[in-house]
N, C-alpha and C positions, 0 to 999 in steps of 0.2 A: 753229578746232578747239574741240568743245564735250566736254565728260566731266562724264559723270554716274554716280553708285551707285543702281544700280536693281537689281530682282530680274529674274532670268533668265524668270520664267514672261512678266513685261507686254513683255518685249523680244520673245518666240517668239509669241504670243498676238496679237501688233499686226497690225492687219487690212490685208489686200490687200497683204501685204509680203513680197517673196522674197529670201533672204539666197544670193547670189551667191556661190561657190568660182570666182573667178578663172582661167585654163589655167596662168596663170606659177605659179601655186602648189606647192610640194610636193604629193604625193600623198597622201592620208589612210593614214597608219602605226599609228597607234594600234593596238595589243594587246591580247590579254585580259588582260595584267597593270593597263594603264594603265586599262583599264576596269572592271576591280576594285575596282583603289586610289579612282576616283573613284565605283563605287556603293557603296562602304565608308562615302567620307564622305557621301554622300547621307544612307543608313541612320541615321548614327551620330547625325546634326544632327536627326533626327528623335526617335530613341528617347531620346536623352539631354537632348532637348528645350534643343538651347542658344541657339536665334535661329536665327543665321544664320550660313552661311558660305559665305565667299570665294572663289570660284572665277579671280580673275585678271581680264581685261580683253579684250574684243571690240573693236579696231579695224576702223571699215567705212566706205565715202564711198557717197554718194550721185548716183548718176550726174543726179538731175534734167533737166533740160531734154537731156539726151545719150540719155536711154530713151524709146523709143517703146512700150514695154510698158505694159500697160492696170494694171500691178501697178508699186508700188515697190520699186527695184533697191538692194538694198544691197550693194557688194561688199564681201565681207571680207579686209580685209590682213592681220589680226594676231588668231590665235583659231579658226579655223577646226577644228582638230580637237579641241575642249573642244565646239565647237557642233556638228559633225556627229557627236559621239558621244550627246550630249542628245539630239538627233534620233531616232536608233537608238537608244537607250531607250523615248522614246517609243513609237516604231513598237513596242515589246515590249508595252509595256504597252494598246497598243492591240489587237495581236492576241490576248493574253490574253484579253480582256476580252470582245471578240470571241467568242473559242473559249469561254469559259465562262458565256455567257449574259448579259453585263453588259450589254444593247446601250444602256443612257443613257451609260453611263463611255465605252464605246465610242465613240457620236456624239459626246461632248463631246472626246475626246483628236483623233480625226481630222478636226474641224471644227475647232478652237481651235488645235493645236500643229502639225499636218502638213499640211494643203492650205488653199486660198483654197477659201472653200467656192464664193461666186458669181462667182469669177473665168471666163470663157468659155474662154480664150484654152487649149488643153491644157498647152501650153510652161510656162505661171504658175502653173497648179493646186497643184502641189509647193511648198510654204516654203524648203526644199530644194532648189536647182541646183546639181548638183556637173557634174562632168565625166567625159566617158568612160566606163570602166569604173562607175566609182565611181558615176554615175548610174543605169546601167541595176540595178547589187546595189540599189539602193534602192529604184528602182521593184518590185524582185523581190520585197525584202521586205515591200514596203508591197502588192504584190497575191498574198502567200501561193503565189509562185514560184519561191523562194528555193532548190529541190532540183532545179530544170531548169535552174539557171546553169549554165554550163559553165567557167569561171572562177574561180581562184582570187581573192576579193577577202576583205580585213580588213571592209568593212559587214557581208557575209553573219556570217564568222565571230564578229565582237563584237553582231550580234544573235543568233546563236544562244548565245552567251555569257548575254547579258542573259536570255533566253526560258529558261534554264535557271535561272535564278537564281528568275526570279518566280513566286512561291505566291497562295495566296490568307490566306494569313498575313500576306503582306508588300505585298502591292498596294497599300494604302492609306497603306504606311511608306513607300514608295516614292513614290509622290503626294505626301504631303504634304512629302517630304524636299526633292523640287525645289523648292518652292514657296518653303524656305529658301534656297533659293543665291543669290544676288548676286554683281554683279560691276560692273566701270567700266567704261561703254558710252563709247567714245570714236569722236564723230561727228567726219568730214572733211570740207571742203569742198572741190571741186575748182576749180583755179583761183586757192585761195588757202593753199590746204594742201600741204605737198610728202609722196604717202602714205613712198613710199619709204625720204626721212631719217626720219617717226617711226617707220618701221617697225626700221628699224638702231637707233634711239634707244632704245626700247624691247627691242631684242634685244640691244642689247651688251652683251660682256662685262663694261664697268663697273660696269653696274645690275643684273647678274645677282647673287644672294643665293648667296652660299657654302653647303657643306653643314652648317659649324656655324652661320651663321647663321639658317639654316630649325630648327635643331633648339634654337637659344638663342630666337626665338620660338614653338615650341612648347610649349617649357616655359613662357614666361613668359604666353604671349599672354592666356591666357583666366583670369590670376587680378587678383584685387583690385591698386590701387596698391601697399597696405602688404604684401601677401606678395608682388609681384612684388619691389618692394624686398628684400625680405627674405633672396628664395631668390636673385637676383640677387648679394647681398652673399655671402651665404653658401655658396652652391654655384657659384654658375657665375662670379663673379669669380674665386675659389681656380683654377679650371678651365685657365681662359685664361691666368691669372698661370702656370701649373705648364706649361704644353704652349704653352711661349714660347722658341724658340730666340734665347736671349739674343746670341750672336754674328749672326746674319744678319737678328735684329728681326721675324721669321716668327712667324705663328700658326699652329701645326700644330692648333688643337684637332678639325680633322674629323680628321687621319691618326689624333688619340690614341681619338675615338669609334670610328671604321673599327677600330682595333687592340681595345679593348675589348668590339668586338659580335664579333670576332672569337674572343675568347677564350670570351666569353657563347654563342657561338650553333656553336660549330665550324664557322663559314662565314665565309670573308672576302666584307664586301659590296663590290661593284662601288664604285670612286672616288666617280663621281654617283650613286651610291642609298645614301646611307650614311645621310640623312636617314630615306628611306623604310624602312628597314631598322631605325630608331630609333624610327620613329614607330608599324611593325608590335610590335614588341617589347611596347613601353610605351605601346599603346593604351589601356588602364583605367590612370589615375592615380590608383589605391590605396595603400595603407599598402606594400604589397611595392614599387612603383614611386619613390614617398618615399624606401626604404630603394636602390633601387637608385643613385638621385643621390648619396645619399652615399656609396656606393660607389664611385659615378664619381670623385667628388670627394678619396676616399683615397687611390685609384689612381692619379689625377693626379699624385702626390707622387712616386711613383715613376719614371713616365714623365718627368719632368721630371731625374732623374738620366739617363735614358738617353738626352737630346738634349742634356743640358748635364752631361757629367761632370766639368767644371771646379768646380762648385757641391757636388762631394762631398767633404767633409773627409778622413774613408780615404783614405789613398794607394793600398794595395792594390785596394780597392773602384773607386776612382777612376782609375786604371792602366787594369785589364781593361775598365771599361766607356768609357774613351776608343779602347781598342782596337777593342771593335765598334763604335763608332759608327764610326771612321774605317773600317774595312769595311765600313762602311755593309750591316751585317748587322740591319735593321730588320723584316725577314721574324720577327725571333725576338721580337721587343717585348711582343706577344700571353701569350706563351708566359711569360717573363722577367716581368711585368705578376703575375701570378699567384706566381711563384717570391718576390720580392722582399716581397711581402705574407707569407707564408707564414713567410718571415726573420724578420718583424715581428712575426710572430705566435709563433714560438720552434720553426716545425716544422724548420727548418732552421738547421742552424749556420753560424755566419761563417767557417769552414774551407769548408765544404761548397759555400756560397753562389759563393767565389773560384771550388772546381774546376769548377764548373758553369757557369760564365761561361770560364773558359779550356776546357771540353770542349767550348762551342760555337765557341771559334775552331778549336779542332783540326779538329773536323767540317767547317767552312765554310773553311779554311787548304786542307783534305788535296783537299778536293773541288775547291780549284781549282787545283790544281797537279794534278792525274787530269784536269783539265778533262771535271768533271760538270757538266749542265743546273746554273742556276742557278734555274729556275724552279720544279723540285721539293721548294724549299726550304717554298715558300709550305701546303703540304700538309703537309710534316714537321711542323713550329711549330705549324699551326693545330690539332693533332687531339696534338701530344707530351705535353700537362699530363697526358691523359688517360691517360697510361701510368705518371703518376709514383706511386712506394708511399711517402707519408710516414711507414712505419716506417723505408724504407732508402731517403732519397733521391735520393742521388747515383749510387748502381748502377743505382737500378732508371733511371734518365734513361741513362746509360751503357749498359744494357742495351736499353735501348729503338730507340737509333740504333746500336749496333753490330746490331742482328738486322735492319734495313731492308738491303732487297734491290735490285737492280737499279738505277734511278734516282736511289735515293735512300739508296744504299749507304754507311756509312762507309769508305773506302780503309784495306786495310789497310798494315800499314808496306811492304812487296812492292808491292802497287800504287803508294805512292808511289816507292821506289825506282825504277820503271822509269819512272815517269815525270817526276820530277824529272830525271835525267842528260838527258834531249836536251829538257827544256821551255824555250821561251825564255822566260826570268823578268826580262829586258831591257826587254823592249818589251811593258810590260804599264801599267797606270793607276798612275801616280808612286804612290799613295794604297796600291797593292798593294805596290808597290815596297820603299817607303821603311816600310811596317809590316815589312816582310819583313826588309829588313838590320836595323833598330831590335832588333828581338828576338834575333837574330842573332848582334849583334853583344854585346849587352848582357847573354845568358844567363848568371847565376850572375857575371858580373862587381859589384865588392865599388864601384869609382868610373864612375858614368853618362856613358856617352858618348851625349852628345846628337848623333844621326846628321841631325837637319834644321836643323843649320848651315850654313849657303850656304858654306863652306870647304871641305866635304867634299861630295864627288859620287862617282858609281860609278866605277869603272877598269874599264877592260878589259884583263886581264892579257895574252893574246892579243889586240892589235889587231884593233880593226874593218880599219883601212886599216894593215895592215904596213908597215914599210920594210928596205928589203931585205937588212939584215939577217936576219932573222928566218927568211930562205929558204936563208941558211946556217948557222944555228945550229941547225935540228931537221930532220929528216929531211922528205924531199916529201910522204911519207904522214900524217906528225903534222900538219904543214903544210895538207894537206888537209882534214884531220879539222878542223884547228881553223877553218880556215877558211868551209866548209860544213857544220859541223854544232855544233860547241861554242862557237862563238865568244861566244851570248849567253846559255851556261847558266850556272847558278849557280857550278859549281866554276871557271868564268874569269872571276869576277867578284870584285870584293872594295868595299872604301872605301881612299878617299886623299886629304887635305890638299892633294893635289898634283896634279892629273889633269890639269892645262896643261901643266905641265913636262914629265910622264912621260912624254904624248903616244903616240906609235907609235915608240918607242923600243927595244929591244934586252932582254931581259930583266934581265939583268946589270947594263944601264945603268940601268933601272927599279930595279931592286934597291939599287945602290949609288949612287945620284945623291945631290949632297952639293955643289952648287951653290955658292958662296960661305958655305960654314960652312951651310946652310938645313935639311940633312936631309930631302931629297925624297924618298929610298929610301924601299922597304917597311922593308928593314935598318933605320931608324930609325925605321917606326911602332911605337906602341902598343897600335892595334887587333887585337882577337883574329881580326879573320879575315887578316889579315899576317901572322900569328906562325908557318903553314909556310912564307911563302912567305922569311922571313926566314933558313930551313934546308938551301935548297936553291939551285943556280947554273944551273939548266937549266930551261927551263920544256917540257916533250914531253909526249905522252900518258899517259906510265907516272905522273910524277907530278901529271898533269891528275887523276886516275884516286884517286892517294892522298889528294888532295885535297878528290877527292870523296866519300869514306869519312867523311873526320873531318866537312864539314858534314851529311852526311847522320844520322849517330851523334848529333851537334845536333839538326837537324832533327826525328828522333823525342824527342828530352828535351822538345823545347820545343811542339810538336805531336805532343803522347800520345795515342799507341791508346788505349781504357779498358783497364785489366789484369781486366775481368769473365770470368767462367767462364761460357758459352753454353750451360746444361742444354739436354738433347733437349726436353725439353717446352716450354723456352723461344725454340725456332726457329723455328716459324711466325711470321708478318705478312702482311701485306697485298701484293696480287700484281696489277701489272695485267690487268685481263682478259684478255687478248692470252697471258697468259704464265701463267697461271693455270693447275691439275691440272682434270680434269674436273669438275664441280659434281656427276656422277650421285651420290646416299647423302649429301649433304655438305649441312649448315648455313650457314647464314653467322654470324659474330660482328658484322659490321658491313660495310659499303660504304661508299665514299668517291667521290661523285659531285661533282665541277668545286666541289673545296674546301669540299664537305658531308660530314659525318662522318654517314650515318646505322646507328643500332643497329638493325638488323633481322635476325631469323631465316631468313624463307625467301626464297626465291630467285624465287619470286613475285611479292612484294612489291618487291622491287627493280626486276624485269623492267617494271612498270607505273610505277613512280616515271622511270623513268628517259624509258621513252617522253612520259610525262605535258611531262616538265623537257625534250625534244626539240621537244615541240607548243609551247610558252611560246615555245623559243627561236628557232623561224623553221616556222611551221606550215606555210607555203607550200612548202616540201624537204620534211616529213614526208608530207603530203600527196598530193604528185606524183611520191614516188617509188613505182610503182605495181609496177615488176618487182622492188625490194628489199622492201618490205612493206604488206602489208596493212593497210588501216583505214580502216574506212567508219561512215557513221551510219546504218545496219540490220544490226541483228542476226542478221537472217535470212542474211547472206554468212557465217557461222562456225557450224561446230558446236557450239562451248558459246563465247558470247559473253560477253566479259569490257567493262564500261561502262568508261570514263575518267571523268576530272573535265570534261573539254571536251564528253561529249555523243556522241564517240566511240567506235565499240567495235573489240576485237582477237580474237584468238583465244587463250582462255586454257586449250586442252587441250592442252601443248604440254610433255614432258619438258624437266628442267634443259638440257640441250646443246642442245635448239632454241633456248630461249630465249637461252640465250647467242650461241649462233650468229648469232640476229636483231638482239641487242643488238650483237653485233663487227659486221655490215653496215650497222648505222641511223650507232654512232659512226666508222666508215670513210665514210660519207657525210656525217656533219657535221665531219667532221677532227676530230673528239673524241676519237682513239683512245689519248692520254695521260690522259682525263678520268673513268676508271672504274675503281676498286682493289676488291677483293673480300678480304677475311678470315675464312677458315673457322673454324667453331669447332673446338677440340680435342680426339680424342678420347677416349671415358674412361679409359683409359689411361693418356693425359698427363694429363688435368687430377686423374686422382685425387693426383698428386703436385707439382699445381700451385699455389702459395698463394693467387690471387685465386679457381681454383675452390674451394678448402677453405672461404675466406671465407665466400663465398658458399651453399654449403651448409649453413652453422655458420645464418647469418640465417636461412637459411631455415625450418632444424629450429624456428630459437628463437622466433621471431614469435609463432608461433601461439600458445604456452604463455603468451603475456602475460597476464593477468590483472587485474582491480582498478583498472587505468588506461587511458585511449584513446589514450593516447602511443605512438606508432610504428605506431597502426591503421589508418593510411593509407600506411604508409612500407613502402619495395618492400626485396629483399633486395641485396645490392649486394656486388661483387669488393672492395670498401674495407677496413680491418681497422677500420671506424667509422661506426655509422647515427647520425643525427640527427633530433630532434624539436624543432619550436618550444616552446617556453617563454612566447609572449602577449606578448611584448614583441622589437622586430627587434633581432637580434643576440645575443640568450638562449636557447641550446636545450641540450638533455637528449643525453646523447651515451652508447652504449654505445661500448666501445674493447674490443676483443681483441688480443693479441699470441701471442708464444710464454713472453712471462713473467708475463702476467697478464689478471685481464678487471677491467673497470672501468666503476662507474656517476660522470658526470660534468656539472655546472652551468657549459657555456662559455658563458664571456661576451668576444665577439667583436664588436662593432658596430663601423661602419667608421671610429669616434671611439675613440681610447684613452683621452681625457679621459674620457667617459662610463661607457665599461669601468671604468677604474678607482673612480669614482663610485659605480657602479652597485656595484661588489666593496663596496666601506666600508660603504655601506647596509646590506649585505648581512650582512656582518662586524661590525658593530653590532648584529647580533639572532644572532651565534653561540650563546650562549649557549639560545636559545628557540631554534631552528634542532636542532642538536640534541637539543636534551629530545625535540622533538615526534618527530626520528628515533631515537632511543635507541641510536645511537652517536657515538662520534667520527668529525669529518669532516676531511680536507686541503683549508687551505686555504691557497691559492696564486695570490696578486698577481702576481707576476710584472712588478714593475716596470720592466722594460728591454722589455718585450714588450708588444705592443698589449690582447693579450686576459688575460683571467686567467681563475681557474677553483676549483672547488670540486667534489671530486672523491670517490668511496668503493672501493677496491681489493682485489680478491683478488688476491694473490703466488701462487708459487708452482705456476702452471696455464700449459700448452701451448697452444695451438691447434692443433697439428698432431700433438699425441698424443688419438686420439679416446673415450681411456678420461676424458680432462680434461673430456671435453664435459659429462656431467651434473653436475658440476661447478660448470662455469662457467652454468649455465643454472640451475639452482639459484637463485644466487646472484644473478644479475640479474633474472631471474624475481620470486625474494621481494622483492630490496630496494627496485627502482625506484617499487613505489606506495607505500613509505615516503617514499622519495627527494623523489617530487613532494607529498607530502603534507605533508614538513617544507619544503619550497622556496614552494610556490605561491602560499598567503597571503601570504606577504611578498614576493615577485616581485610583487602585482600593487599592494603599495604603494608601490614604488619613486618616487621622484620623478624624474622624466625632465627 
């Protein structure tokens, strides 16, 4: 076996040589996504002029003395669709070049990278032998046949992929980009080589690179020794130390990435593309891209409380967040990731912080005693921040999942009722179990009883296996009841020190069992769920029934409804399409496509996004399904032709209910029919008495009137009761604030370091004096030592936001003062020493 780094051009370029695709082989799958992602990096290694880059590794043997071919046979074992997608680029770039007059680029690309030029033999002509299908799409594309396939094959479509892409902008970026790539060309020899083992060798799971470790060499790969060092120490050590499940010795750092692109991006990415999803993000490593590591890096802090809440000093704190984890309620991480920062930063109180963590056990507790999907969690979480009002935290979160509907309903206490009495809470995952009695049993009790003692296990007050007893002491019909339908509900359940003894034993005898002085009885437990059964001598259904009153009365104390007030204007959400009012006259506020939150108005917009995200995910069903919908590449099959991103067109003359219509048949053919939510906007009616609409109108009026400063002349109007502007330094911005008791001009200094905050404030606070002379008034200033951020603030009292006689008022006042604001702030902001 030989390996060598060589560039991809002298490996395609080598004369009289046909690189063989095997029959055993996989079939060429590659996508328009994967051939994206790979003419992205092409492009990028060009334009940003970095050398070279790495494209992986070509395994191939040489059949030698085994070919009778007048050409040399390379078969490829390992690489194949990195090499026949180069290929089909090529071919792009050739028929380009072709179709636009270039016929030297032309001759050069089709002589040098696609055929043997003097080879005779027709079989060898091609560099290229693939197989079957896959051969004849290539010959299609390479003789400009490509619309008389009859056949769906990924060559045609990822060359019409590439053919779309190339300009005469870009031709020569494109050229020159290949020229960059490189890879390890690993020769075989037959005979002495086994291809097969390096082929597994090479593919195993061992060797395979994790998704943080692709994304810890992306950061680090392409800088100097001293700052790889640097950021190594400084960011990405903290990372991996914090997103370390200290009990099971696990690095979660891809799940803590996964969670945080999650939160950044309102899409959870797929398990293995959390890389590519990181690496789309934070393509330009810029000062914003800088600032976002250490934000990864803050956040880290947090997430390492919610896989290790042994590590939190709070007991309370420490409590509720061992609770979710043991319900392994990690769908809410994303969500909680964001809330915990917020803490940190003083938006939220350490009251507020607890109810909020216990209103997601309610939520995720109720939902699975109603046995709701658990999968509609992942959607709630990813898209809930975006509902929170940090004027009124904890309601407006409370508010947000009691208004979700259908799937994703909170249960109200009725719901549970009916379905707690006959749920088996028995024979569920120990993990459910024993949270369940824990809490249960321990509500409001003053001494902890520790319920995961190996002494105590469940009873069954009613036996599983009776003894026959039991068939004379309660009636046939209780007997039945208990036996086919109660026997593993929660009101026949309890804890006991004793559950050998007690056995399938009589009730009575359960009750008053007292063994050699031992106290086996309920009559001599302690625990509160014994204490009725300590009052009573019969165990039937009448007091099966009173029994189940008093846990159930628990039950809601310990898993709370919110006690919020549901205004009319605050009833709408988001409705699967399926179940959804007519779209006819109606807006949208947003859609929610397979864990994407997008903000979009029309229903246009949607209708195309979605078809687009259908063609990505299996082109070949959108395609061929020819009696559910149309879509071809001529325009001329539609009366007003609507283009895609693929090259394809639709018909886009088509009222809202078509289009949904078409949308409910595309997602009933790709079993997506859970994977589409729609939310309409509100109409004027409700939002006139709505506070995010008022917000929003209040921005909007005020913008314009700004004056004297470029601050916020890029900044959109927003449902927030707070717009932001940068300040020249990451973590420094100008902040208007409106309430119902005040407006306010304010200097937050937030950077995802408190050390520096606080730095950054003393700086600051050392030129109070100059600070304000140059504004000519007094200003609040506020450290805020317990809190990450601090701030420097100037206040109108006394103003509404929701009395609209307030308004010129408040506009007034921010109006005038903000180019005073920044004009005492900014000189000295940009002396700051960092």
């Amino acid at each position: 076996m030989k390996a060598n780094e060589l560039p991809i051009i002298n490996f395609l370029q080598s004369p009289n040589v046909q690189f063989v695709i095997p029959v055993y082989q996989r079939n060429y799958d590659w996508a328009n996504n994967e051939c994206k992602e790979l003419l992205n990096d092409i492009i990028a290694v060009e334009t940003a002029d970095r050398g070279t880059h790495f494209i992986g590794s070509i395994v191939f043997i040489h059949e030698g003395a085994y070919s009778t071919s007048e050409v040399k046979e390379l078969v490829i074992i390992d690489g194949q669709q990195r090499l026949t997608t180069i290929n089909i680029l090529y071919v792009a770039l050739y028929r380009f070049a072709k179709d636009n007059g270039m016929q030297q680029e032309a001759d050069m690309l089709h002589n040098m990278f696609l055929v043997n030029q003097y080879v005779q033999q027709e079989d060898s002509k091609l560099k290229l032998k693939q197989t079957d299908t896959n051969s004849l799409a290539f010959k299609a594309i390479m003789n400009n046949t490509e619309n008389e396939f009859n056949h769906y094959s990924n060559v045609i479509e990822n060359f019409n992929y590439f053919k779309s892409i190339i300009t005469s902008e870009n031709f020569n970026i494109i050229l020159n980009g290949l020229k960059r790539l490189i890879f390890v060309e690993v020769s075989l020899e037959r005979g002495k080589d086994d291809p097969q083992r390096i082929f597994e060798s090479l593919n195993s799971t061992g060797l395979d690179l994790s998704q943080s470790d692709l994304i810890r060499n992306y950061i680090l790969m392409d800088l100097d020794p001293k700052s790889q060092n640097k950021i190594f120490q400084q960011i990405w050590s903290p990372i991996e130390e914090n997103a370390r499940d200290v009990i099971k010795q696990k690095s979660l750092v891809s799940d803590y990435i996964r969670d945080y692109l999650t939160l950044r991006n309102k899409k959870i990415p797929n398990k293995n593309k959390v890389y590519l999803e990181f690496k789309k993000r934070y393509s330009v490593k810029d000062e914003e891209y800088h600032q976002e590591l250490e934000n990864i890096k803050s956040l880290s802090v947090h997430y390492k409380k919610f896989i290790n809440p042994s590590s939190i000093h709070d007991i309370k704190l420490r409590t509720e967040l061992n609770y979710i984890s043991r319900l392994e309620i990690n769908v809410a991480f994303p969500f909680l990731l964001q809330v915990f920062e917020d803490a940190e930063n003083g938006l939220v109180s350490y009251e507020d912080l607890i109810k909020i963590l216990k209103l997601i056990q309610s939520y995720v507790w109720r939902r699975f005693v109603v046995g709701l999907a658990t999968n509609a969690l992942n959607k709630i979480f990813m898209t809930l921040y975006s509902e929170v009002d940090t004027e009124d935290y904890y309601d407006s979160i409370a508010l947000a999942l009691i208004k979700k509907r259908g799937s994703a309903k909170f249960p109200t206490d009725e719901d549970l009722k009916t379905a707690l009495k006959d749920k088996d809470l028995y024979n569920i995952q120990s993990k459910n179990r024993n949270y369940m009695f824990e809490l249960l049993e321990n509500f409001n009790n003053r001494e902890y009883v520790d319920t995961s003692n190996d002494k105590i296990t469940i009873e069954h007050i009613f036996p599983q296996n009776p003894n026959e007893a039991w068939s004379r002491d309660i009636t046939p019909d209780d007997y039945f009841q208990f036996k086919e339908k109660y026997v593993n509900t929660i009101a026949n359940l309890t804890l006991s020190g004793n559950n050998g003894a007690l056995g399938n034993k009589s009730f009575l005898d359960k009750k008053k069992m007292n063994n050699q002085g031992s106290e086996q009885g309920y009559s001599y437990s302690r625990l509160w769920l014994n204490d009725y059964l300590r009052t009573i001598d019969n165990w039937n259904i009448n007091n099966y029934n009173q029994r189940f009153d008093l846990i159930y009365e628990r039950f809601l104390k310990i898993w709370e409804y919110p006690d919020i007030e549901v205004l009319v204007d605050e009833s709408g959400d988001e409705q699967n399409i399926f179940n959804a009012e007519s779209p006819t006259h109606k807006k949208l506020e947003y859609f929610i496509f397979e864990n994407t939150r997008i903000e979009e108005e029309y229903i246009s917009q949607m209708y195309i996004y979605v078809i687009e995200k259908l063609y990505e995910k299996n082109p070949q069903l959108l395609l061929e399904a020819k009696d559910t919908f149309k879509i071809t590449r001529d325009p001329n099959d539609f009366r007003f032709a609507q283009e895609l991103n693929n090259g394809y067109f639709v018909e886009s003359n088509l009222d809202s209910n078509s289009k949904f219509s078409s949308l409910k048949r595309l997602l009933s053919l790709f079993e997506l029919e859970d994977e589409l939510a729609v939310k309409y906007q509100d109409s004027e009616k409700k939002n006139s008495q709505n506070r995010f609409f008022v917000r929003k109108e209040f921005w909007k009026q005020l913008l314009p009137q700004i004056e004297k400063t470029d601050l916020f002349s890029k900044v959109n109007p927003s449902k927030d009761h707070w717009l932001s502007a940068g300040a020249g330094i990451s973590g420094l911005n100008y902040n208007f604030v409106i309430t119902s008791k005040y407006a306010r001009i304010e200097l937050a200094i937030g950077s995802s370091s408190k050390e520096n905050n606080k730095k950054y404030f003393k700086q600051l606070y050392n030129q109070k004096e100059a600070i304000e002379s140059r504004f000519e008034d007094i200003l609040v200033w506020e450290e805020l030592p317990e809190n990450k951020m601090s701030r420097i603030k100037f206040q109108l009292d006394d103003v509404n936001l929701f009395d609209k006689e307030d308004w010129s008022k408040m506009n007034q006042f921010l109006v005038t003062y903000l180019p005073k604001f920044e004009l005492a702030m900014q000189p000295l902001i940009k002396k700051i020493r960092r």
